[in-house]
C-alpha positions as CSV (number, residue, x, y, z in Angstrom):
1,X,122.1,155.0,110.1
2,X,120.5,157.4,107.3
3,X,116.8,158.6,107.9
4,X,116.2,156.7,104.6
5,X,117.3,153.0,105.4
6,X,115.6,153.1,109.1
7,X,112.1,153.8,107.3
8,X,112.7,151.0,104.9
9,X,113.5,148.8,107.9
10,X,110.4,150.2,109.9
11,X,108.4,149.5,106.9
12,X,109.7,146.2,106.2
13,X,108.8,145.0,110.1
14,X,105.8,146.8,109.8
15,X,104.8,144.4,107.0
16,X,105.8,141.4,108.6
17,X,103.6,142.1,111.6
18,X,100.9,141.9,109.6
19,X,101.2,138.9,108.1
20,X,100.9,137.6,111.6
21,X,105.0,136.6,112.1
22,X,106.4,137.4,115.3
23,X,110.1,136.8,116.0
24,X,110.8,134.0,118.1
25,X,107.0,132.1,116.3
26,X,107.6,128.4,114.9
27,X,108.3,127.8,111.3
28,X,104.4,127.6,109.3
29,X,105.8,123.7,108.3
30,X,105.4,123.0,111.5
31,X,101.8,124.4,112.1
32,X,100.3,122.9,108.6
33,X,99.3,119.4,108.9
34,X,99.0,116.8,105.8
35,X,95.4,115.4,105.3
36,X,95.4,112.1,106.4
37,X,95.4,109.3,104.4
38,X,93.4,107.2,106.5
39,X,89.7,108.9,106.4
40,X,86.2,108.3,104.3
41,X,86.7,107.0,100.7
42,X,84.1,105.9,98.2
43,X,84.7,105.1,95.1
44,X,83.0,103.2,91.7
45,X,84.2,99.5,90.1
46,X,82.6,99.1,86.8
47,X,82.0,96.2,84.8
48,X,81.5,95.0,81.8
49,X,77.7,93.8,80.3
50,X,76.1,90.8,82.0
51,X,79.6,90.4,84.1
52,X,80.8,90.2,87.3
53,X,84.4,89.8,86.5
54,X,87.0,92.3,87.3
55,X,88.2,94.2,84.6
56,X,91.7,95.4,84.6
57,X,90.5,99.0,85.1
58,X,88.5,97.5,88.3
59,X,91.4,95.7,89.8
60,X,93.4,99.5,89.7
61,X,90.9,100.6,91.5
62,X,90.9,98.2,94.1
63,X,94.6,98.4,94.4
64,X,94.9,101.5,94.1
65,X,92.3,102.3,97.2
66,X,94.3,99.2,99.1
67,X,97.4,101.2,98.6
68,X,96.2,104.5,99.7
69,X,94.8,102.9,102.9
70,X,97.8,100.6,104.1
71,X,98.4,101.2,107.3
72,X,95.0,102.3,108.4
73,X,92.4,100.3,110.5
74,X,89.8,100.0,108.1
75,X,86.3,100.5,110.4
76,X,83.4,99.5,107.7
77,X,83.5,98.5,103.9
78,X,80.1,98.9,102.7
79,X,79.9,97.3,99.4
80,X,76.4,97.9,97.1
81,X,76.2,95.8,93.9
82,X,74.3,97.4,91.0
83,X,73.1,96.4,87.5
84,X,72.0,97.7,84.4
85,X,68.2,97.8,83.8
86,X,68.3,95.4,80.6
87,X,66.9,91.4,81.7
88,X,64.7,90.5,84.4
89,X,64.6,91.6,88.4
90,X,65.7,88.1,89.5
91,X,68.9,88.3,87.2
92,X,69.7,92.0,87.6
93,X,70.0,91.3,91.5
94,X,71.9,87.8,91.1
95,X,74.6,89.7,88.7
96,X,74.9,92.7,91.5
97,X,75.4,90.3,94.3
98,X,77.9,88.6,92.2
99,X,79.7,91.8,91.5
100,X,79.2,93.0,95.4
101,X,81.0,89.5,96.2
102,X,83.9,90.0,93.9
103,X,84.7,93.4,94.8
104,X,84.7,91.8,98.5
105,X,86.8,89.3,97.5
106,X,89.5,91.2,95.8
107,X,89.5,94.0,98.8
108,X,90.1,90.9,101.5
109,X,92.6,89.2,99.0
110,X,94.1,92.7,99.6
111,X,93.8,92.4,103.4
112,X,90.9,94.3,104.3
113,X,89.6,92.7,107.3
114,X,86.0,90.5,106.5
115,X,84.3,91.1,109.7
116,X,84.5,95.0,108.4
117,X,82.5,94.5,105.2
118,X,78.5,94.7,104.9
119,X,77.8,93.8,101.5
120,X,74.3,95.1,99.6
121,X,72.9,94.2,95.9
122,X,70.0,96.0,94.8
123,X,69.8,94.9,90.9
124,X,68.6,97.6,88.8
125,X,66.3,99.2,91.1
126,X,69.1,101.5,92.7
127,X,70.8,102.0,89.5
128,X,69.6,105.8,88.9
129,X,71.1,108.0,86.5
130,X,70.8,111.5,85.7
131,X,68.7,111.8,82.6
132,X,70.7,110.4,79.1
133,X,73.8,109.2,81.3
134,X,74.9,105.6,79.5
135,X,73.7,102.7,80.4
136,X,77.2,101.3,80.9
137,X,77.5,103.8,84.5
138,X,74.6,101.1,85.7
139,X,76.8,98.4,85.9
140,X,79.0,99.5,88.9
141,X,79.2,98.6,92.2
142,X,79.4,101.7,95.0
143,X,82.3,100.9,97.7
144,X,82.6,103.0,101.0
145,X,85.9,102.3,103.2
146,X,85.4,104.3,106.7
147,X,88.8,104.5,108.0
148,X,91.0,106.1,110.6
149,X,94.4,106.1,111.7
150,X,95.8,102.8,114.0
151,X,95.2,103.2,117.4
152,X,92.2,105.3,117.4
């Protein structure tokens, strides 16, 4: 063996022991681990004025959160119904318990256990914005699914 091609292959190990791989060490799929699907989510259904039917858009969302969870025992669904600041108190928190109660609905149709959800309205009182956001981001109601893979 030339003097030439033995540095190259000290070199070459050299290189590889620093990036931590020693002969004989598992494969790096094996050490890396996928997020699991079955953890904290929160996300936003919106509606349309003075409503507290699901849009299309809204029933994605739902699905689409169902689908992602399938499989998981789902802890706690906290559901907070919120309304736009336009009307009167008693009205504003009648429409976000209506939209709380649909959301509920349409997660349960999707077999989310009921024992798991704790439903909230709060009218237009909790419907903060940052300064000149649309009025339209109001009209929402907050969902938080805690979780967890079966058998934990």
């Amino acid at each position: 063996m030339s003097m030439k091609r033995l540095i190259i292959i000290t070199t070459a190990a050299a290189a590889l022991a620093g990036c931590g791989w020693t002969p004989g060490m598992r494969d790096r799929s094996e050490l890396v681990a996928e997020p699991s699907a079955c953890s904290t989510k929160r996300f936003e259904v919106y509606f349309a004025e003075n409503e507290a039917r699901l849009t299309n858009p809204a029933l994605q969302a739902i699905g689409l959160t169902a689908t992602q969870l399938q499989g998981c025992d789902i802890k706690r669904v906290q559901v907070l119904g919120l309304a736009s600041a336009t009307g009167d108190v008693a009205s504003n928190l009648s429409l976000s318990e209506r939209r709380a109660v649909a959301v509920a609905e349409a997660l349960a149709a999707a077999g989310w256990p009921t024992p798991a959800f704790e439903l909230g309205a709060v009218g237009d009182a909790g419907a903060t914005t940052t300064a000149g956001a649309n009025e339209p981001m109001r009209r929402r109601t907050e969902v938080l699914v805690e979780a967890a893979p079966r058998g934990r």
